[in-house]
Every structure is written in structure tokens, then in C-alpha cells.
C-alpha positions in Angstrom: 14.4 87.4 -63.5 17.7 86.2 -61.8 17.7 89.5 -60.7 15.6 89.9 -58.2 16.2 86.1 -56.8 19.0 88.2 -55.5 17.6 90.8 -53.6 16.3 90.7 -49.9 13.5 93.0 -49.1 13.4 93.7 -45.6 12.2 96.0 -43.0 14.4 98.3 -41.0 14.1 99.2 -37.5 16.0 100.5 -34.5 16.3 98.7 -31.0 18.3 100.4 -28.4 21.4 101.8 -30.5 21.5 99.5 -33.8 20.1 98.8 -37.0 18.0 95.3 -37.5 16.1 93.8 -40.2 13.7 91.2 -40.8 12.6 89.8 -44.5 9.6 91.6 -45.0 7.8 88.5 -45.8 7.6 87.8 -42.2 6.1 91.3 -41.2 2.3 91.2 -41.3 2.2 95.2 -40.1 3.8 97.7 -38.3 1.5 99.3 -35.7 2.0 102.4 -33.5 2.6 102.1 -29.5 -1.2 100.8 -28.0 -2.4 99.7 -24.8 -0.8 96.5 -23.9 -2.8 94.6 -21.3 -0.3 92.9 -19.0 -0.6 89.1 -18.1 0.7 88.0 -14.6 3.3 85.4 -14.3 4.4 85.9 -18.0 8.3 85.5 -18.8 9.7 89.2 -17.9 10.5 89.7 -22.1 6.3 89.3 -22.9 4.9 93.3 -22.2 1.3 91.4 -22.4 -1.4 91.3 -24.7 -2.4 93.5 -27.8 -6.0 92.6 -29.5 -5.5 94.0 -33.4 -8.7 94.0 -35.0 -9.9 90.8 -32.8 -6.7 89.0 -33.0 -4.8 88.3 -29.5 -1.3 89.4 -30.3 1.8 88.7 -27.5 3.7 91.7 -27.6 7.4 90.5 -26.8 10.1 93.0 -25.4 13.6 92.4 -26.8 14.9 95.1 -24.9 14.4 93.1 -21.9 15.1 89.7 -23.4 18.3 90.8 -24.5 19.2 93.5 -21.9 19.4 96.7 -24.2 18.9 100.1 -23.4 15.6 102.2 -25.0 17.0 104.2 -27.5 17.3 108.3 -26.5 15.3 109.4 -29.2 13.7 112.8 -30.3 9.8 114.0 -30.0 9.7 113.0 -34.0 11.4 109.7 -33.8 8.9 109.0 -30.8 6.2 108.9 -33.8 8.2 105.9 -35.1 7.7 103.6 -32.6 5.6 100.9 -31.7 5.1 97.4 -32.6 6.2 95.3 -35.8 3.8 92.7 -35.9 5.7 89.2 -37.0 4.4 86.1 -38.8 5.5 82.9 -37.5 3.3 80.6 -39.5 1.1 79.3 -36.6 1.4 82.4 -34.3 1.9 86.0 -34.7 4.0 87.9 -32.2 4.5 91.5 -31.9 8.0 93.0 -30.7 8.8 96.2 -29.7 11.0 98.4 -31.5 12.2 102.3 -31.0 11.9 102.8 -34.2 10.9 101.8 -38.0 13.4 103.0 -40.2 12.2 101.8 -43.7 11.7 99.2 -46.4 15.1 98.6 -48.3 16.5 96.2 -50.8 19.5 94.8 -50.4 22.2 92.0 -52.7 21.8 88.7 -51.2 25.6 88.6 -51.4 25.9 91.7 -49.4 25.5 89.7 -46.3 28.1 88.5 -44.4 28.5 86.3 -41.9 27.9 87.5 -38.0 30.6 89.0 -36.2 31.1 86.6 -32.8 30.9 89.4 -30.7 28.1 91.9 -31.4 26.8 94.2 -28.8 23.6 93.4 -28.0 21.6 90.3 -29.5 23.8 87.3 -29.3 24.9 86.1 -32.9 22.9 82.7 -33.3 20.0 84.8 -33.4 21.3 86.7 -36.4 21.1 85.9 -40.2 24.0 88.1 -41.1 25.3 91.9 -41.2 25.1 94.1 -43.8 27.5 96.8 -44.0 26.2 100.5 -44.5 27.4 103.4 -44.9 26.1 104.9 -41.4 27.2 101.1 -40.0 25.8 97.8 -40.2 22.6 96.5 -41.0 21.7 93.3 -38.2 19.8 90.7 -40.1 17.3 88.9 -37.5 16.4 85.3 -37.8 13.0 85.6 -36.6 12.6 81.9 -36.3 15.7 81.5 -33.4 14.4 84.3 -31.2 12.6 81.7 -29.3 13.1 78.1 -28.5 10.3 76.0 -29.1 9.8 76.0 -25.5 9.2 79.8 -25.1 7.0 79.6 -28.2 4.9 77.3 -26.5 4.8 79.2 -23.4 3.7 82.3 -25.0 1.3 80.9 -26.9 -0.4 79.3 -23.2 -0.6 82.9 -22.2 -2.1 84.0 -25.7 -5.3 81.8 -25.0 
């Protein structure tokens, strides 16, 4: 039993040229690339709108929150994309990714602390790194993407 208090499912995806993961115990579902309906005089990270299966679903861009390049990616990868579709608790957001990687377990005390200067996402958005053979592994914390303020913005533009 003490085993698996340990271990950290999470869900791997690529955004621009790294590795992130989120505890898959925030991920409702991952869901392919869809129409997005776009909402004017939104915040320049929210695409717009995605209704899954009647539910009104912000679709947030961390490319352009955080200024990252699309990953260059191949006509197969392309089939990788879309959205992962996050739990918050009160609201569900989706966020673009390039693509899902998979589901992996990893040692809780595998994770270090965040480098101060990662490419990319700034570090007090990040849990921790996990280091991999093909690199690291960036832990998101979900829950500091966005200020209460933003939160509350998107979810005026969610009604």
C-alpha cells in the first residue's frame, strides 16, 4: 500500500519544444483539435469557446500566454493534438497542447525542485522537473496558471 502513495500518475504532453505533465486526477479528457468559436474582447491567451457534449469549455492558449513557439511536428504527430480538457473544481478549462504523449508513473521523490531559469513557462507555475532519459519531465501546477483574477475573467466570458 505505501507503495503506490508514492507514485504520481500523470499525463504527458508536448507544448512548443518540451515535455509537461499534469496529475491525471485533474484531466477530465483529452479531445482532438475542434471548432473553437472565438469570443471578442477575450484576453489574447483564450482561443474561444468549445461546447463538449453541452458543456461550455474556454479553450486557453498557453502558447500565447507564455510566448512559445507551435511545435514543428510531423503529419502523424498532427493526430496528437488537440485539447486536454482540465478540472478545476468549479470550472473546467481546456488548453492547447501539440501533442499528448502518454500516461506515465512516476516516484514522488523523483521530482525535484524547478530550475530558476526554464525556457518557456516561468517556474512558479511549475510543481517540479523530472529528469528523463530523452530530458526533463515539467510538472504543471494547474492551479497557478491563473490568478484568481483571470479565472474570474474567463469564466465572465464562459456564460
Amino acid at each position: 500500500m505505501a507503495e503506490q502513495d508514492t507514485q504520481i500518475q500523470l499525463v504527458t504532453f508536448q507544448i512548443s519544444e518540451e515535455l509537461y505533465g499534469i496529475d491525471i486526477m485533474d484531466v477530465k479528457e483529452i479531445v482532438r483539435v475542434q471548432d473553437i468559436r472565438a469570443i471578442p474582447n477575450a484576453p489574447s491567451y483564450v482561443e474561444g469557446l468549445f461546447n463538449l457534449r453541452g458543456e461550455i469549455i474556454p479553450i486557453i492558449s498557453l502558447h500565447k500566454r507564455f510566448h512559445l513557439k507551435r511545435a514543428q511536428l510531423g503529419e502523424d504527430d498532427e493526430l496528437l493534438s488537440g485539447f486536454i480538457i482540465i478540472d478545476l473544481g468549479d470550472m473546467k478549462l481546456g488548453v492547447i497542447i501539440d501533442k499528448v504523449e502518454r500516461v506515465v508513473a512516476i516516484e514522488a521523490a523523483e521530482i525535484q525542485p524547478p530550475p530558476q531559469m526554464l525556457k518557456g513557462i516561468g517556474a512558479e507555475y511549475i510543481q517540479g522537473v523530472v529528469n528523463r532519459e530523452s530530458g526533463y519531465l515539467i510538472l504543471l501546477d494547474i492551479r497557478k496558471l491563473f490568478s484568481a483574477k483571470e479565472l474570474k475573467k474567463i469564466e465572465e466570458i464562459r456564460r
